[in-house]
Structure formats: structure tokens, C-alpha cells
NUKOL-79058 format. One record per residue (C-alpha): residue number from 1; residue in three letters; z, x, y. Coordinates in nm, 3 decimals, padded with zeros to 5 digits. Layout:
% residues N
NUM ALA Z X Y
...
% end
This chain:
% residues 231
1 UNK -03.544 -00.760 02.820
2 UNK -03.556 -00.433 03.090
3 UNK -03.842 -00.297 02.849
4 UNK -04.055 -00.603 02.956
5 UNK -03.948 -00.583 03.342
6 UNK -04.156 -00.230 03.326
7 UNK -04.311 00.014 03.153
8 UNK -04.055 00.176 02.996
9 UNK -03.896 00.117 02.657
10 UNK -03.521 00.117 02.661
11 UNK -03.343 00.092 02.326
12 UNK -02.959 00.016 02.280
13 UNK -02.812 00.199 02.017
14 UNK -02.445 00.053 01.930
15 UNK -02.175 00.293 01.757
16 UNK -01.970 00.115 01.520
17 UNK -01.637 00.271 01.406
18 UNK -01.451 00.106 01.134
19 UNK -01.067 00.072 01.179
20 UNK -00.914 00.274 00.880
21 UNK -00.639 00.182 00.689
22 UNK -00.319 00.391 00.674
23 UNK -00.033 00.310 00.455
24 UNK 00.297 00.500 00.527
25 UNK 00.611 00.554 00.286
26 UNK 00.928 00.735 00.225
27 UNK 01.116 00.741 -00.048
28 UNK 01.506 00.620 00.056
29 UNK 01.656 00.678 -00.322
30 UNK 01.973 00.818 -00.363
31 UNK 01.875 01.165 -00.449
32 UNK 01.697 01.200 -00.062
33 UNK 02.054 01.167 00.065
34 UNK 02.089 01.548 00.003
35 UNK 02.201 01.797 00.224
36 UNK 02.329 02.141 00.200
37 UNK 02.494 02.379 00.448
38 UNK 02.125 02.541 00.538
39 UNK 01.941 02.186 00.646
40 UNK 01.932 02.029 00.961
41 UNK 01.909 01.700 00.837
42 UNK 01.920 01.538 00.467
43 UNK 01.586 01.506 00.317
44 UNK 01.579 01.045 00.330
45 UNK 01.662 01.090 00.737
46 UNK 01.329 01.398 00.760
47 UNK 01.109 01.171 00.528
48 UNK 01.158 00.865 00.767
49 UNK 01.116 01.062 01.083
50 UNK 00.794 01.212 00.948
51 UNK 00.712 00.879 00.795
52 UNK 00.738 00.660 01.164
53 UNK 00.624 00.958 01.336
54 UNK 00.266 00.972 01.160
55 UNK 00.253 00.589 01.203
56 UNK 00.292 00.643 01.561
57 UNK 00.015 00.903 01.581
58 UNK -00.235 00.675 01.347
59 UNK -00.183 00.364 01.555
60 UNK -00.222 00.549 01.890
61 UNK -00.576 00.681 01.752
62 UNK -00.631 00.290 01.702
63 UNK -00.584 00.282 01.267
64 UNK -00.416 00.012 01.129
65 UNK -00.113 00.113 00.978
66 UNK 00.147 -00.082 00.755
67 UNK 00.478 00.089 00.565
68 UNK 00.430 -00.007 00.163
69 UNK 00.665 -00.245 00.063
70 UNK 00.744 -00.362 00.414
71 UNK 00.493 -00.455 00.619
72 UNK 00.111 -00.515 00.621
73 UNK -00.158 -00.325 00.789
74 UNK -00.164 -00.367 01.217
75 UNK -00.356 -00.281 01.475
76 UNK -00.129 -00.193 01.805
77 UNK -00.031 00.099 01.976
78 UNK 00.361 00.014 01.920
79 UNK 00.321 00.004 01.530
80 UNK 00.588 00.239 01.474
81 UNK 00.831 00.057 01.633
82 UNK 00.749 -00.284 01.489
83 UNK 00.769 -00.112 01.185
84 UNK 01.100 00.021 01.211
85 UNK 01.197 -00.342 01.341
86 UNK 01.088 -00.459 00.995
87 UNK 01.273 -00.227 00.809
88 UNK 01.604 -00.225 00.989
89 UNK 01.585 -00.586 00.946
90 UNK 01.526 -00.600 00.581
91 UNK 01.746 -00.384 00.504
92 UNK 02.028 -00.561 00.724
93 UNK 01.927 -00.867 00.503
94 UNK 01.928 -00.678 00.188
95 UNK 01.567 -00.797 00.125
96 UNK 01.443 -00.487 00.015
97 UNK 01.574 -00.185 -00.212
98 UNK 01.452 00.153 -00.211
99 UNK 01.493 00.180 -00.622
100 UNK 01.188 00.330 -00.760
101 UNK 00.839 00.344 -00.595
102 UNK 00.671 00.017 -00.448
103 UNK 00.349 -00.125 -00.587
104 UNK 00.083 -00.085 -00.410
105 UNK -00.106 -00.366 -00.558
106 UNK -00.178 -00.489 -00.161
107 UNK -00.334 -00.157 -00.085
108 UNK -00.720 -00.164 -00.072
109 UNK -00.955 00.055 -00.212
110 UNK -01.043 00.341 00.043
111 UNK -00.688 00.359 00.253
112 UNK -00.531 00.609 00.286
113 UNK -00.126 00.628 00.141
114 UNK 00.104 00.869 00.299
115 UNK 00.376 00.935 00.069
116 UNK 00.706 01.107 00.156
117 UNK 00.954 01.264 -00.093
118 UNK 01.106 01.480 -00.296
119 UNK 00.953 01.382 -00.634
120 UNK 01.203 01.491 -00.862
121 UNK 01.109 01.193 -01.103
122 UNK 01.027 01.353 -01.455
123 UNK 00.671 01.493 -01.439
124 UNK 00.520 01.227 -01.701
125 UNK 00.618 00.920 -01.487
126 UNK 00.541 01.091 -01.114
127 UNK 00.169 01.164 -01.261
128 UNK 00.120 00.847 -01.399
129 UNK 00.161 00.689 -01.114
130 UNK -00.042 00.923 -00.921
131 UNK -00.319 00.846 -01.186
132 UNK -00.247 00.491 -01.103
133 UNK -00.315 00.496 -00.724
134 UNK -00.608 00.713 -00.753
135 UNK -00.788 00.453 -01.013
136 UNK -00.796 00.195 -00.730
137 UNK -00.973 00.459 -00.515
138 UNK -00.661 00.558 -00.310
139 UNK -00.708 00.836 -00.096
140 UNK -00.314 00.993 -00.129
141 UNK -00.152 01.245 00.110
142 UNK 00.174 01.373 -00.063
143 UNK 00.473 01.482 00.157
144 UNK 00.686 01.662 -00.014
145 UNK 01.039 01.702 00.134
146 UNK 01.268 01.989 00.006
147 UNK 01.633 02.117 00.099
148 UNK 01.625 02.516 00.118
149 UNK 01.914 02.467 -00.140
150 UNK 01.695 02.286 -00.415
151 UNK 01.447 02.566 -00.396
152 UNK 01.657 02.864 -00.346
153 UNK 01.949 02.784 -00.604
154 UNK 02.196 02.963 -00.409
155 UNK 02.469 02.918 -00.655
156 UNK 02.783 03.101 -00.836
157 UNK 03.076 03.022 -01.025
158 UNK 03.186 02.725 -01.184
159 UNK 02.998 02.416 -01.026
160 UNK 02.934 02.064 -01.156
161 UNK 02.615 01.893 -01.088
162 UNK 02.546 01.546 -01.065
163 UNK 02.263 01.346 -01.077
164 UNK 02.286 01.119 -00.768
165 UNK 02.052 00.844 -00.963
166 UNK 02.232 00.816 -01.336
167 UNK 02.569 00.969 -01.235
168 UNK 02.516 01.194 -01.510
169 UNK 02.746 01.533 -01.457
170 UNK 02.638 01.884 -01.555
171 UNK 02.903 02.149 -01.566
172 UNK 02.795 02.544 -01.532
173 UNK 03.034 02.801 -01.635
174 UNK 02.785 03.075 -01.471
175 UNK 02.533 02.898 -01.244
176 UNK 02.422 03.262 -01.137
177 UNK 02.289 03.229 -01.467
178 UNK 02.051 02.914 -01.437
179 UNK 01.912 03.076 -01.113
180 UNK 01.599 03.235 -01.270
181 UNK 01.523 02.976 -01.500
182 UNK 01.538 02.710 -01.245
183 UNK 01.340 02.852 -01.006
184 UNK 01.085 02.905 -01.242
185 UNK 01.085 02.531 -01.309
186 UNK 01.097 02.401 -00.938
187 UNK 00.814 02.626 -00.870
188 UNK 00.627 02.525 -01.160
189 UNK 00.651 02.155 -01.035
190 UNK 00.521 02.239 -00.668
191 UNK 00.215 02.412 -00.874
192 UNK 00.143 02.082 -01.106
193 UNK 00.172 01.856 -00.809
194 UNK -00.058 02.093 -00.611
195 UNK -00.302 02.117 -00.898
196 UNK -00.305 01.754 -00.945
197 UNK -00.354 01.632 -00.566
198 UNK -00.635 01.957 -00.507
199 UNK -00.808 01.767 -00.866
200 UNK -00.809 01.384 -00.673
201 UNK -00.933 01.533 -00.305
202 UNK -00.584 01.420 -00.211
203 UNK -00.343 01.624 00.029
204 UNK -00.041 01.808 -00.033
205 UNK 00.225 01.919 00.234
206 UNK 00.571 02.120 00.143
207 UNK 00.805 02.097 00.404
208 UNK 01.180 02.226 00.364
209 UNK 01.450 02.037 00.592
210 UNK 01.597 02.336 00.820
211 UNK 01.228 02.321 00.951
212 UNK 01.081 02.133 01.283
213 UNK 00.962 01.816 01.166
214 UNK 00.648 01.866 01.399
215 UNK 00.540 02.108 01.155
216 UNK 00.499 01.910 00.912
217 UNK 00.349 01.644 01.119
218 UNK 00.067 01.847 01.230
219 UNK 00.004 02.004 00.917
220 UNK -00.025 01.676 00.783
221 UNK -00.263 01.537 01.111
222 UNK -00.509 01.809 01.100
223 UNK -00.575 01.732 00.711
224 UNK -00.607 01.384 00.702
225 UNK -00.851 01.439 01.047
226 UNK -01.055 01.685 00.889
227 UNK -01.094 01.434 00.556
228 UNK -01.188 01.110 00.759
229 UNK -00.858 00.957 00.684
230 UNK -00.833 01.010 01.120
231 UNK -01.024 00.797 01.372
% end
């Protein structure tokens, strides 16, 4: 209409930007309860920080955000702390349990699914489901939370071991003696879940528990900014 008042053209160009869809969760199973004398905090208590926190800084760039298993997708500026309304409720009502990983059936293709843990399921099941969220074109950001302890071994003596999900007990005469080996295989895990996140254009973040959340948290920011997973 102003290009016919006079003879100039005017043309309105309209930027759209699409809300994106961010799907936050930590993993609460009994083996995140850990904490040895080096942490500041057990790894379930870091993962949920770091979990809320990210939902915070998602919905204040305007995403919609929802926690998997909890809550769907929203659109407000106080998401985090509707969120962690929703979960202190459910689990006050004992409507939710934190056994196993959620399905993500609800999750559309294209979101983007923060996951926080410290993936000690055996290797064959933890990469099957990775396979599983990447077929439904899942863009995944893995978080993984580890106690200086679990990586260091720091170990002597007689100790007994126990697996906080089966109860199963492990007795070690020597465990100065399993310190090589299991280094070797903790490593070796951080490499396969590297290799296998670098393969899907996914993200992966290491971050040990006597360390500033925030690091992890920006770490985390600047990737999924710089991969369009960030308005």
C-alpha cells in the first residue's frame, strides 16, 4: 500500500524463527547416588542441577523445553521451575520411577534430547538405545557425569564392592591390583561413547563432580548453539 502512495517500492521482508524443541533428562538410578571423599556433590544431585539449569537457559532464549518422562514441551521463561514443580510432585505421589531410561516415543523428529548420566549400563544395551533415538532423527547431547573416584580407582586393601542396582557384592583381596585393568576399561568406555556420538553429529560432554557445574553448562551451551539446537 506505501508503494502506491509514491514512487517508491517498499518491500516487507518477515523473519520467521521456529521455536525448537529441547528435551531435558537425568538419570536418578541408584548408582547416581555416588559419592566419594573427592566430590562436591553425588553424581544424581550434579545431573539434576545441570539438567534444570540448561532448561532454564533454553527457555530464557524462548525454546520449548519439556523433562522426558515428566512433562511436555513449554514455551515460558519460568520452565525450569514448573518443571521442577512437576517432578517434586510426582515423585511425592510416587507416580514416576527413575528405573531404567524413559521412552521417548513423545519426542519428535528434529528435537533435541539432553541426556545426563553416568552410563554405566553394559555397552550393548546403552548403544542400542542410542541407535534407537537416533533412528527417529533425534539430535542427542550426552552428559556424562563422573565421580573422580570412578575414574581414578584410588583403591587398596581389602574392599568389597557392590553394585548399587543388583546388590551384587564383589570382594578384592588386592584392589591395587584391579587399578590398571580398570582404568583401561573406564577409559575405553568414554572412547566408544565418544566415537559413537562424533558418528550421529551428536554431542558429548565429560564432567567429573568436584568440578563447577557452570563448566559443564557452558560447555554444553556453546555446542548445542553452534549446532542449531540454540535459538
Amino acid at each position: 500500500r506505501r508503494s502506491g502512495r509514491d514512487d517508491n517500492l517498499y518491500i516487507r521482508d518477515n523473519e520467521w524463527e521456529a521455536v525448537h524443541t529441547i528435551w531435558v533428562w537425568a538419570d536418578a538410578s541408584a548408582s547416581m547416588l555416588y559419592k566419594s571423599d573427592t566430590a562436591q556433590t553425588s553424581k544424581q544431585e550434579r545431573a539434576l542441577v545441570l539438567a534444570l539449569a540448561m532448561t532454564e537457559v533454553m527457555a530464557r532464549s524462548g525454546e520449548r523445553v519439556g523433562y522426558l518422562g515428566v512433562t511436555d514441551p513449554i514455551t515460558h521463561r519460568q520452565a525450569a521451575e514448573r518443571i521442577s514443580a512437576a517432578l517434586i510432585h510426582q515423585v511425592s505421589a510416587k507416580e514416576i520411577t527413575f528405573e531404567g531410561f524413559p521412552s521417548t516415543n513423545s519426542v519428535r523428529a528434529h528435537s533435541d534430547l539432553i541426556m545426563v548420566s553416568d552410563f554405566l549400563d553394559p555397552i550393548d544395551e546403552l548403544l542400542a538405545r542410542l541407535d534407537s533415538i537416533a533412528s527417529s532423527n533425534i539430535r542427542g547431547h550426552l552428559v556424562h557425569v563422573i565421580d573422580p573416584a570412578e575414574e581414578s580407582f584410588p583403591y587398596s586393601g581389602r574392599m568389597d564392592f557392590v553394585d548399587p542396582e543388583r546388590g551384587v557384592k564383589l570382594t578384592a583381596g588386592r584392589a591395587q591390583d584391579w587399578s590398571q585393568d580398570y582404568v583401561a576399561l573406564f577409559n575405553a568406555r568414554k572412547e566408544v561413547l565418544l566415537r559413537e556420538t562424533t558418528k550421529r553429529g551428536w554431542s558429548y560432554t565429560v564432567h567429573h563432580t568436584d568440578r563447577p557445574a557452570s563448566e559443564a553448562l557452558v560447555n554444553l551451551h556453546m555446542v548445542m548453539t553452534h549446532s542449531g539446537g540454540s535459538a
